[in-house]
C-alpha positions as CSV (number, residue, x, y, z in Angstrom):
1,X,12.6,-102.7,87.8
2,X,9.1,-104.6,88.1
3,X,6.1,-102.2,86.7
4,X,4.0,-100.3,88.7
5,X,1.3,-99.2,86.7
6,X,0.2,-102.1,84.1
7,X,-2.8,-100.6,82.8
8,X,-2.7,-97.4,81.2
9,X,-3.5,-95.1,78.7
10,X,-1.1,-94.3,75.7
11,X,-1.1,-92.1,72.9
12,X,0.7,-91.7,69.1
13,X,0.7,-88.6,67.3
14,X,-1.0,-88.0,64.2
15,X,0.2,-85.2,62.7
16,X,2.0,-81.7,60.9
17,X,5.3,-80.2,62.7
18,X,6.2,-76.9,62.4
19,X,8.5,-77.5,59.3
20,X,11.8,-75.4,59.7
21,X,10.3,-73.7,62.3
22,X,12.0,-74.4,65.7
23,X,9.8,-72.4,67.8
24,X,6.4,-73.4,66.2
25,X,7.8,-77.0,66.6
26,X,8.4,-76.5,70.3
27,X,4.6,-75.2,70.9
28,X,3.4,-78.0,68.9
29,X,5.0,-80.5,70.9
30,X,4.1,-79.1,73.8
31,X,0.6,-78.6,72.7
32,X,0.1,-82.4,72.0
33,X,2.1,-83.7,75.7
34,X,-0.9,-81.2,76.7
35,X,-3.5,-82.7,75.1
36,X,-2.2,-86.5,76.2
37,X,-1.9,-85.3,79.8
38,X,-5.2,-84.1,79.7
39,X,-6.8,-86.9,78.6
40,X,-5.0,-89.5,81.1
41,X,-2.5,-90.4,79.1
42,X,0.9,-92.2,80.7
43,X,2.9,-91.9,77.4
44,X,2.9,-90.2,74.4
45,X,5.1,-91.1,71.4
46,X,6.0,-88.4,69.1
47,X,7.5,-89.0,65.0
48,X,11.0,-89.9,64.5
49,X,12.3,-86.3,64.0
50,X,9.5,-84.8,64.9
51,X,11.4,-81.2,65.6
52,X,11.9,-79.2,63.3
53,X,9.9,-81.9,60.9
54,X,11.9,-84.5,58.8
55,X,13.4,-83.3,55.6
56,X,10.6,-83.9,53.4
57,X,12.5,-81.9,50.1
58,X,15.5,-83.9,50.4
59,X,13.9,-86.6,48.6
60,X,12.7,-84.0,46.1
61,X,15.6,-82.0,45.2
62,X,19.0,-81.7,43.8
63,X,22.2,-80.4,45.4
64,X,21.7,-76.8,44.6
65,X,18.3,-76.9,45.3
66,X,18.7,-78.2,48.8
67,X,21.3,-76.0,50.3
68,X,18.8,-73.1,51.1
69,X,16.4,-75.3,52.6
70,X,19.4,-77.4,54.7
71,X,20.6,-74.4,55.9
72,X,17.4,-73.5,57.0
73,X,17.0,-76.9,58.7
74,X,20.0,-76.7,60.8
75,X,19.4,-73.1,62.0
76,X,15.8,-74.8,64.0
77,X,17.4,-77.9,64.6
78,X,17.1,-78.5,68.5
79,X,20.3,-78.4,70.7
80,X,19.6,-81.0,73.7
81,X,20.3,-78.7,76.0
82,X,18.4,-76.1,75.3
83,X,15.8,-73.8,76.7
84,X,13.7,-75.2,74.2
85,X,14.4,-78.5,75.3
86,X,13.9,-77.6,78.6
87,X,10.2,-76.4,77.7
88,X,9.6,-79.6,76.5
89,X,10.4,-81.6,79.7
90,X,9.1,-78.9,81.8
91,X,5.6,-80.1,79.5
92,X,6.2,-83.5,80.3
93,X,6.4,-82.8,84.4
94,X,3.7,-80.7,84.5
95,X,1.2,-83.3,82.8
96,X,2.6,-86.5,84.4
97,X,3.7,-87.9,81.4
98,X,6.3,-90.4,79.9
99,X,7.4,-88.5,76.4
100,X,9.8,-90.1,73.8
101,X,10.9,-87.7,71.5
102,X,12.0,-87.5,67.9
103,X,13.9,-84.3,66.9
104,X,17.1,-83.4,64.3
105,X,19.9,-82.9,67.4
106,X,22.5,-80.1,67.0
107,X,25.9,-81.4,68.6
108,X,28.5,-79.1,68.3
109,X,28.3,-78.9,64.1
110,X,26.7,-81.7,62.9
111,X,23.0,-82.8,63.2
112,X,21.8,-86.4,64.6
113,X,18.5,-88.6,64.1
114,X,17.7,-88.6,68.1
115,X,15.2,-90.0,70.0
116,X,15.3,-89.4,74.2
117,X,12.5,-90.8,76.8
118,X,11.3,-88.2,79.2
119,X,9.9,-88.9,82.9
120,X,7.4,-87.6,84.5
121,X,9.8,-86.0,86.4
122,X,11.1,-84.1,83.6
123,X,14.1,-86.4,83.8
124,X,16.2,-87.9,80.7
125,X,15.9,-91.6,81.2
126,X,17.3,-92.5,77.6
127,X,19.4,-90.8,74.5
128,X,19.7,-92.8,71.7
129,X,20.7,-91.9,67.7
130,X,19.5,-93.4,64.7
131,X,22.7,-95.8,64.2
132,X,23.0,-95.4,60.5
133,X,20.7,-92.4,58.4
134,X,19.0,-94.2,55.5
135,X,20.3,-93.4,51.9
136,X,19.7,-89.5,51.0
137,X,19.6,-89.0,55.1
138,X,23.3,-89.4,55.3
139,X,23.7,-85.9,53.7
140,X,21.9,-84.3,56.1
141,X,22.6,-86.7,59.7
142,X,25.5,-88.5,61.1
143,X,25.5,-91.6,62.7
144,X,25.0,-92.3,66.3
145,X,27.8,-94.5,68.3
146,X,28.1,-96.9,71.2
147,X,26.8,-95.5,73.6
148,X,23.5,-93.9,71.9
149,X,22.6,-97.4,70.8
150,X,20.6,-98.6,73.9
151,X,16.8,-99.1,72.9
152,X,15.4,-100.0,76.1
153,X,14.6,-98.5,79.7
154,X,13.1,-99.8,82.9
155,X,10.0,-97.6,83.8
156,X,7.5,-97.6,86.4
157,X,4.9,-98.4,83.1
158,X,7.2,-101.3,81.2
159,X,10.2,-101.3,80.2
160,X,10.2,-99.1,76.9
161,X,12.0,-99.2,73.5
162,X,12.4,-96.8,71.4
163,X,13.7,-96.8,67.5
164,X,13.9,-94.4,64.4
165,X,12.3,-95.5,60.7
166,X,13.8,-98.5,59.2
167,X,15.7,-99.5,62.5
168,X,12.4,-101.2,62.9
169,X,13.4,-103.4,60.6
170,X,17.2,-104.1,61.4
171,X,17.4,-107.4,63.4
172,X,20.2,-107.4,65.0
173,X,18.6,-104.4,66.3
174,X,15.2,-106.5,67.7
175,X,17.3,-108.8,68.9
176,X,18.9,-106.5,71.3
177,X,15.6,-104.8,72.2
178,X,14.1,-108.3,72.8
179,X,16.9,-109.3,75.0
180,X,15.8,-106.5,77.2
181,X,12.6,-107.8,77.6
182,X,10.6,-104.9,75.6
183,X,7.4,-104.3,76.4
184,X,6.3,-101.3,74.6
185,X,7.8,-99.9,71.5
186,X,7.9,-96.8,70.2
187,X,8.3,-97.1,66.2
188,X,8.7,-93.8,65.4
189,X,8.1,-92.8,61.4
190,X,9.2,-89.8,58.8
191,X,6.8,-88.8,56.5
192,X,5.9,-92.3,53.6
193,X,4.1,-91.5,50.5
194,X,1.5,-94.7,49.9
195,X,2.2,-97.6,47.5
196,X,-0.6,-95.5,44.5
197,X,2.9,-93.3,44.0
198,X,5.0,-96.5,43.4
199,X,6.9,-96.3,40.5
200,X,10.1,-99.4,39.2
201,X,12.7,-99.6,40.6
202,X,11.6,-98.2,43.7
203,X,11.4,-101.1,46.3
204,X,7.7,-101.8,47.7
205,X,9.7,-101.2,51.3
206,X,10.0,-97.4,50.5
207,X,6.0,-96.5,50.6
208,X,3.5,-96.2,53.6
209,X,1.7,-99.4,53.2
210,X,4.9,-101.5,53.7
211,X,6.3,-99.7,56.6
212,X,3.1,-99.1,58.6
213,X,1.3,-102.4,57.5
214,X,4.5,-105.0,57.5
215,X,7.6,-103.9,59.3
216,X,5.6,-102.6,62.9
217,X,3.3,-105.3,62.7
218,X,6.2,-107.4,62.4
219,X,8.0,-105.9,64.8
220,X,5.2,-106.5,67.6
221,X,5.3,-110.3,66.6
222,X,8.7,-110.6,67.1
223,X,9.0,-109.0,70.4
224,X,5.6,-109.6,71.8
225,X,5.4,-105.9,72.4
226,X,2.6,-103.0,72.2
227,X,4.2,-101.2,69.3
228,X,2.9,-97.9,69.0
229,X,3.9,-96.3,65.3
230,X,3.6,-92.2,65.1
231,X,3.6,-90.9,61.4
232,X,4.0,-87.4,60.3
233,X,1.4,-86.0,58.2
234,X,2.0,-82.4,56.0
235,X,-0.5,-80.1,54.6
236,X,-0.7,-78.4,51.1
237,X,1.1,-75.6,53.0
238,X,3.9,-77.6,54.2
239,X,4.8,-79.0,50.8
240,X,4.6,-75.8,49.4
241,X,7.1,-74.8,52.0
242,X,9.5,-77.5,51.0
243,X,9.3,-77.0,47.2
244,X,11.6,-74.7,45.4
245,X,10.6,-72.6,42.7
246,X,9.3,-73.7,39.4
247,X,9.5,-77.6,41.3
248,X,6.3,-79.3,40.7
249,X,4.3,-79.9,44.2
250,X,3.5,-83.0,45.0
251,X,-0.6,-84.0,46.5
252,X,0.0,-83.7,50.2
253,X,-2.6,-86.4,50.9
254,X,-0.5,-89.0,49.7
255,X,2.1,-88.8,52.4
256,X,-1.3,-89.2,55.6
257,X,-3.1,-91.5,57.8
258,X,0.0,-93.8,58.5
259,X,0.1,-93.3,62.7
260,X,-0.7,-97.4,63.5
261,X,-1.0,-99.1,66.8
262,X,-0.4,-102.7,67.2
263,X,-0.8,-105.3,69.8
264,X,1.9,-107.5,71.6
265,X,0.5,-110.3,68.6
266,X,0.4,-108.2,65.7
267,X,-3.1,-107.3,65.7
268,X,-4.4,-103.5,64.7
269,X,-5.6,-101.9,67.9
270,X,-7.0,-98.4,66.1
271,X,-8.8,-97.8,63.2
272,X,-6.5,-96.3,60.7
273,X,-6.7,-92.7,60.7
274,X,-8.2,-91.1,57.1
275,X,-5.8,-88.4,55.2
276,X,-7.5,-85.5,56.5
277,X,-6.9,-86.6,60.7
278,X,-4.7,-84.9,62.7
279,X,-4.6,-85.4,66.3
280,X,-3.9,-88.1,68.5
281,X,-4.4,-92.1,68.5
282,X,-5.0,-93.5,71.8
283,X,-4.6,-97.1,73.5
284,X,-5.3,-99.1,76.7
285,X,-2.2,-100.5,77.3
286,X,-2.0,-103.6,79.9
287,X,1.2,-105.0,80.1
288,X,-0.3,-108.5,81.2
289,X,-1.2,-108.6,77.3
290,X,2.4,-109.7,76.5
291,X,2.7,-112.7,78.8
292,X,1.2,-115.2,76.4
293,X,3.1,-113.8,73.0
294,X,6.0,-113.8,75.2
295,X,5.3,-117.5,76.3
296,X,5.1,-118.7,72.9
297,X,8.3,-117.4,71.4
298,X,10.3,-115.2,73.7
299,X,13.5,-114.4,71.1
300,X,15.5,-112.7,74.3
301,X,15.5,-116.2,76.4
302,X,13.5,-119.5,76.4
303,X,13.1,-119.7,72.7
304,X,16.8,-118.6,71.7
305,X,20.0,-120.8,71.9
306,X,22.5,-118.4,73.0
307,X,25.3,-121.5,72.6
308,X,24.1,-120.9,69.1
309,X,23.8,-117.8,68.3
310,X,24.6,-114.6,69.9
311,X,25.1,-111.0,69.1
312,X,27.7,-109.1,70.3
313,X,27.0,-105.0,70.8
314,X,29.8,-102.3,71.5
315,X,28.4,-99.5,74.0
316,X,31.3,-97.7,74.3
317,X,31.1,-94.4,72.7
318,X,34.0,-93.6,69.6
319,X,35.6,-90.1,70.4
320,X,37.7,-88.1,67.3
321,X,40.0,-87.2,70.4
322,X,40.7,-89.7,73.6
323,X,42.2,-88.0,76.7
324,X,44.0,-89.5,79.7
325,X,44.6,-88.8,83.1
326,X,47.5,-88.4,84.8
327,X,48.0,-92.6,85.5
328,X,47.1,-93.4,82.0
329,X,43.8,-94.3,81.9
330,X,41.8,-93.2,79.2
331,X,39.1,-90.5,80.2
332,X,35.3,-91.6,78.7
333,X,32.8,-88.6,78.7
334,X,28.8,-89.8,78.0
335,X,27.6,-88.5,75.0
336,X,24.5,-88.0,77.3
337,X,26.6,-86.0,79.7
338,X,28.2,-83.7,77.2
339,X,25.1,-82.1,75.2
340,X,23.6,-81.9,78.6
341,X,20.6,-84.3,79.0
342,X,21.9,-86.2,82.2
343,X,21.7,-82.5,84.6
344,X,18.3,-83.2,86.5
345,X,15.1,-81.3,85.9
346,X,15.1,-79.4,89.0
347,X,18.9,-78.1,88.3
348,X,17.7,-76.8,84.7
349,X,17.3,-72.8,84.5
350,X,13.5,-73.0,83.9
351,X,13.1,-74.9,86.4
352,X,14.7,-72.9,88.7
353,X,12.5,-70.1,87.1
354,X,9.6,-71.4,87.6
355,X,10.0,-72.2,91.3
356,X,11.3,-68.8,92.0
357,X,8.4,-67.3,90.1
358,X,6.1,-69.6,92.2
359,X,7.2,-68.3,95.3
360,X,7.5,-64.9,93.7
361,X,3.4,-65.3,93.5
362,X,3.1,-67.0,97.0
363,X,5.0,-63.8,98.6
364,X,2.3,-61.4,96.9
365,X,-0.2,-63.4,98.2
């Protein structure tokens, strides 16, 4: 698919979700596809698990301190097909608006790292889980499989990636998301305390400054895309939330201002936002921008040697139990299909709420 709309406005979010709070995360969400409709916008790219916030206190806590507040996290974890998820791309329809989303995904009992891209139409136009949870993650998330690995989707505005944390540093996978000709990237961060907490032996990779100010600059280079970085920011409140009794709380400032937006060369396109900003960060996107960065060193074709090199990805999703039909052949369900994101907007129950209610009111009148 060739673009249709080149020059446009995007935005990243800046700011608090509604920690352990499914239904305050929903009206959050919502709130800022609202405000990015409202003010032009063509794409707004939300935190990696955005809803119901990430798990801040798992870094904080030991085992018996985190099972009250895990518990809690699964209960407002979102199920894909949802009607809270359905509120969420009902947003995106009614404000025109491209939406990739980071929430903790309830699938049958266990809980995923998922990011999906919403149309304008309200439509899911990709799925995709965080492949491997990063240390202390894996007690909480499982790992995605083949066929929630695809990064990239052809859009009328680019053709738009999407990846979770420190995926934006894995590169085997940027060099599947520059194969597919990326464009714009959405690099979507937890929460990152900056490098004045650092103490040895943790790695300078594990603060802010690294991930905000190496890896996504980085990133851009390498795929001479518009890399758009969200960051979650927490108040005093939402620490205070997340900290069990007699724990010592933490400064919240020193987990804000990380949201960054880079260009298709590396370079800073926003002034970093201060500790104390919550709200949106906006860019004029023009997708001309990447032709000469893409000229210089396109990794996904002129400037790779595929005789060489080449990696090799499995897209086939792994199933605990494989069913045949009655010739033998082995039955594959989508992973997409089964928690429900491929069914169409307009099929969805609010949907067909809300055009009954409209013609409810059009009767009246």
């Amino acid at each position: 698919m060739v673009a249709t709309i080149k020059k446009y406005k995007a935005a990243a979010v800046n700011a608090e979700p509604g920690w352990l709070d499914l239904e305050l995360s929903i009206q959050k969400t919502i709130h800022w596809i609202n405000e990015a409709g409202q003010n032009g916008c063509k794409l707004i790219a939300f935190p990696e698990l955005w809803v119901p916030g990430y798990p801040y206190w798992m870094w904080r806590v030991n085992y018996q301190e985190s099972l009250p507040l895990l518990k809690k996290y699964r209960e407002n974890s979102l199920p894909s097909d949802s009607p809270e998820m359905h509120r969420i791309r009902a947003a995106a329809k009614e404000n025109q608006i491209f939406v990739s989303l980071g929430y903790s995904e309830v699938d049958l009992n266990s809980l995923y790292t998922t990011q999906v891209l919403i149309s304008p139409t309200g439509d899911i136009l990709n799925h995709r889980r965080k492949i491997r949870a990063t240390h202390v993650e894996r007690l909480v998330f499982g790992d995605g499989t083949g066929d929630t690995t695809e990064s990239v989707v052809d859009t009328e505005i680019g053709r738009i990636g999407q990846l979770n944390c420190w995926e934006n540093m894995n590169p085997f996978l940027k060099s599947y998301a520059v194969s597919k000709g990326e464009q714009v990237h959405i690099a979507g961060w937890p929460l990152y305390p900056h490098a004045t907490t650092l103490k040895y032996p943790d790695p300078y990779t594990n603060i802010s400054d690294a991930n905000a100010d190496i890896v996504t600059p980085a990133y851009a280079i390498e795929t001479g895309s518009f890399t758009l970085a969200p960051f979650q920011m927490i108040s005093k409140e939402g620490v205070d939330l997340q900290t069990p009794p007699g724990k010592e709380r933490e400064d919240h400032r020193i987990y804000n201002g990380n949201t960054r937006i880079y260009g298709p060369d590396g370079q800073l396109l926003i002034t970093k936002p201060s500790d104390d900003f919550e709200g949106l960060v906006y860019v004029d996107i023009d997708l001309d921008e990447t032709h000469l960065s893409k000229a210089l060193n396109d990794f996904g074709g002129h400037y790779m040697r595929p005789d060489l090199l080449r990696l090799v990805v499995d897209t086939d999703r792994k199933s605990l139990i494989n069913k045949v039909d009655g010739s033998g052949k082995f039955i594959v369900e989508k992973t997409v299909d089964r928690v429900g994101l491929s069914t169409p907007f307009k099929d969805l129950p609010i949907a067909r709420k809300a055009e009954a209610d409209s013609t409810s009111t059009q009767d009246k009148e």
